[in-house]
C-alpha positions as a Markdown table, in Angstrom:
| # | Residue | x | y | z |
|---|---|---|---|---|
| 1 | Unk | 58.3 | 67.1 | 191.5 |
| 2 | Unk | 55.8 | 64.2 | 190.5 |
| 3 | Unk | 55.3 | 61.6 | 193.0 |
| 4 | Unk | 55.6 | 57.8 | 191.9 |
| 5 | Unk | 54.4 | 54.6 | 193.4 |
| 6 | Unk | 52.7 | 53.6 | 196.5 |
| 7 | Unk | 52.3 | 56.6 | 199.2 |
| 8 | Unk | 54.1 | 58.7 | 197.0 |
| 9 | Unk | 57.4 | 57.4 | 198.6 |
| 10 | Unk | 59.5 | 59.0 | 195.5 |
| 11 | Unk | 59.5 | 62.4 | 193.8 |
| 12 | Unk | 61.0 | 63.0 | 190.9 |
| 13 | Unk | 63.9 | 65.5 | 191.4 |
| 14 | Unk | 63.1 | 66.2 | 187.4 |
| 15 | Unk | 61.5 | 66.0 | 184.6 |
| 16 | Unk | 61.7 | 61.8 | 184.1 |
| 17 | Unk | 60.5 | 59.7 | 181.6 |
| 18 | Unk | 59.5 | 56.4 | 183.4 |
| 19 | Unk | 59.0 | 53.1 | 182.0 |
| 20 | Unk | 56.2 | 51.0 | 184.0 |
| 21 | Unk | 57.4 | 47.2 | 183.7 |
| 22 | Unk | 54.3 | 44.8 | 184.8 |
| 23 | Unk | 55.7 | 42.9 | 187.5 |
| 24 | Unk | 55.0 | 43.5 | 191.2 |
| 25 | Unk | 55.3 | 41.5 | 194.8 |
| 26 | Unk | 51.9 | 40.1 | 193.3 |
| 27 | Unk | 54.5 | 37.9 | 191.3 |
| 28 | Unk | 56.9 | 37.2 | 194.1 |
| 29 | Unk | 59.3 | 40.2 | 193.7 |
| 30 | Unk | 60.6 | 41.5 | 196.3 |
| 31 | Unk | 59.2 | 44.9 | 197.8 |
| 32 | Unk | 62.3 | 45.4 | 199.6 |
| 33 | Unk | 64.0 | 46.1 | 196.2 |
| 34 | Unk | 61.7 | 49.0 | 196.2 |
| 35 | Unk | 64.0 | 52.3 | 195.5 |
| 36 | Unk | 67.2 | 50.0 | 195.9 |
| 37 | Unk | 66.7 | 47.8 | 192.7 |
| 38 | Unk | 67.8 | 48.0 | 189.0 |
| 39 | Unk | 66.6 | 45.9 | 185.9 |
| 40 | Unk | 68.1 | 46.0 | 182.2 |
| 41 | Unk | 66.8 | 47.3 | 179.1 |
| 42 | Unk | 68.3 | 47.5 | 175.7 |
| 43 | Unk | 71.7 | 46.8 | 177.5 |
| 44 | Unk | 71.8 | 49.5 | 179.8 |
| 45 | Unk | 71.1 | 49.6 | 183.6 |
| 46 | Unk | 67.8 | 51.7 | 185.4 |
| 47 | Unk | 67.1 | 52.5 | 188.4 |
| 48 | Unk | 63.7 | 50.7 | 190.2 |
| 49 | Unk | 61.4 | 53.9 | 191.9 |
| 50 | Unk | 59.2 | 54.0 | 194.2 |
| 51 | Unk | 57.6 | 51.5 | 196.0 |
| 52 | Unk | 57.2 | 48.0 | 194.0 |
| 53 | Unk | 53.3 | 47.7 | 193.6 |
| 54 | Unk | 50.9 | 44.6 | 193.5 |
| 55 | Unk | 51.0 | 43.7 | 189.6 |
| 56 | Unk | 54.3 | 46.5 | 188.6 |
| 57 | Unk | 57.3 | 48.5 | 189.1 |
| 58 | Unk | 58.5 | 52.0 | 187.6 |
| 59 | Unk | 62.0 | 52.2 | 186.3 |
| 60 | Unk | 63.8 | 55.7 | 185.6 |
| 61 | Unk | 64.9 | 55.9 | 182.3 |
| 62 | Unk | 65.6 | 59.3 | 181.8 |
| 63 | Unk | 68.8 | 58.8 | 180.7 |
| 64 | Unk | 69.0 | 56.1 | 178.8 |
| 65 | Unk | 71.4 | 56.3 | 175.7 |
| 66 | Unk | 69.2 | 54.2 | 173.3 |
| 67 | Unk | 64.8 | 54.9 | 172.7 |
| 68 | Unk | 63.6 | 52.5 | 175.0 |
| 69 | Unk | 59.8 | 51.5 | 173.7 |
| 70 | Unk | 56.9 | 49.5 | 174.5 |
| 71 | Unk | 57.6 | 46.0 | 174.4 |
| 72 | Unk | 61.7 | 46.0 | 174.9 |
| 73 | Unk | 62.8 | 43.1 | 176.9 |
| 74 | Unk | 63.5 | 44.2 | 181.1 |
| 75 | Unk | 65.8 | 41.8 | 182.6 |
| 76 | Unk | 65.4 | 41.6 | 186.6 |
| 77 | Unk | 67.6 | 38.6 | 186.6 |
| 78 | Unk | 69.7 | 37.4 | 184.2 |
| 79 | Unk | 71.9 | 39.0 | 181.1 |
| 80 | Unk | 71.6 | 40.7 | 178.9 |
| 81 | Unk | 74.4 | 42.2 | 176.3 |
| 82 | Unk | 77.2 | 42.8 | 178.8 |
| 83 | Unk | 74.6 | 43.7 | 181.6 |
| 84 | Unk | 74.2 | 41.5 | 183.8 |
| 85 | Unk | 72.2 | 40.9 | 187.5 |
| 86 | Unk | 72.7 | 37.9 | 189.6 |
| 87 | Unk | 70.2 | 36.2 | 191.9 |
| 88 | Unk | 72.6 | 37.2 | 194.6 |
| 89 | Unk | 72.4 | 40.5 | 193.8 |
| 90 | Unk | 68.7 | 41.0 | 193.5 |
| 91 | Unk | 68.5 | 39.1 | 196.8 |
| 92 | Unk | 70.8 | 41.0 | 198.7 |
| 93 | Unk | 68.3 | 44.1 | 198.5 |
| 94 | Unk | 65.7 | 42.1 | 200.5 |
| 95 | Unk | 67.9 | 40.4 | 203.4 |
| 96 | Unk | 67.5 | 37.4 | 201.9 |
| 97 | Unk | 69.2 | 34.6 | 200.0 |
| 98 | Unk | 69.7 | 33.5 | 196.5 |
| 99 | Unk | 67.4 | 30.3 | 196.6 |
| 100 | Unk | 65.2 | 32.3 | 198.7 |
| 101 | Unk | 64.7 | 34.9 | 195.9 |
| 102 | Unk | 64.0 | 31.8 | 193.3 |
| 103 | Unk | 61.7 | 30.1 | 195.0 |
| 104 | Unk | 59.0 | 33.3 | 195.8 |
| 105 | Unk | 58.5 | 34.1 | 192.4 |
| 106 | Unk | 55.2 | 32.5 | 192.3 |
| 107 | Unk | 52.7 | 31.0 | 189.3 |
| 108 | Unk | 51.9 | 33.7 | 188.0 |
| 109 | Unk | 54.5 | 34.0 | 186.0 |
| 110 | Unk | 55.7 | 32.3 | 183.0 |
| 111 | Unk | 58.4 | 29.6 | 182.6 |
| 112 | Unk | 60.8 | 29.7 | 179.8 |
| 113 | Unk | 63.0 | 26.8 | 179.4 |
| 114 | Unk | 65.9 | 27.2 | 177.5 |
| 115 | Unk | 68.6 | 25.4 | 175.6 |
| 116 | Unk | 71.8 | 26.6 | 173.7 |
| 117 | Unk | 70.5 | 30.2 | 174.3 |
| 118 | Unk | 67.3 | 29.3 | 173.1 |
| 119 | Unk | 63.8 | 29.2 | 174.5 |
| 120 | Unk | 62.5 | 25.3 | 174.3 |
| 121 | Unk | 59.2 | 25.7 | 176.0 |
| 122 | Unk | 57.0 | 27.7 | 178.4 |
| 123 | Unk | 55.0 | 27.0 | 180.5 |
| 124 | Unk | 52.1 | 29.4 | 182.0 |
| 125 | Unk | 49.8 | 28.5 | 184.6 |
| 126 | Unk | 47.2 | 31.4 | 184.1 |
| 127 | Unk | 46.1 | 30.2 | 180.4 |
């Protein structure tokens, strides 16, 4: 099989179609959810492989039920649909604690303050 991440620590079993999502421990998220993880795309749970690199993460969607493209929403925390992933849950991969979790995810990236459902305002330190 192909290897995927960091020191090839995962092979795919397969043949995988992979989605690369561009955030990494660079960000603040947490390595140890390397291999252990799961984010949410178009409603639907995938699996985090490999090891979590600097500025992204690779997600196994080989069997996803919908065509997951460039530019779909991934939700590493949060809801989405009827999906859902708590703080607690992400956190409890890395040892750790919810406020913990919050409070490493660093500048680089973006806040979105929201209202009713809806985003009010963001804020981006990089531009």
């Amino acid at each position: 099989g192909t290897p995927v991440g960091y020191g090839a620590t995962y092979v795919c079993p397969k043949k995988t179609r992979i989605a690369t999502v561009s955030i990494g421990y660079g960000d603040g998220y947490p390595r140890a959810l390397s291999g252990h993880g799961r984010v949410i795309i178009d409603n639907q749970y995938f699996p985090i492989i490999g090891r979590i690199c600097m500025d992204q993460l690779m997600v196994d969607i080989t069997d996803a039920q919908t065509a997951i493209k460039r530019g779909d929403e991934v939700v590493l925390v949060g809801q989405q649909g009827s999906c859902s992933i708590s703080v607690e849950e992400a956190s409890s991969y890395n040892n750790s604690f919810n406020y913990e979790f919050v409070c490493d995810i660093n500048r680089r990236v973006p806040r979105v303050y929201m209202r009713g459902g809806k985003a009010v305002s963001c804020v981006n330190y990089l531009y």
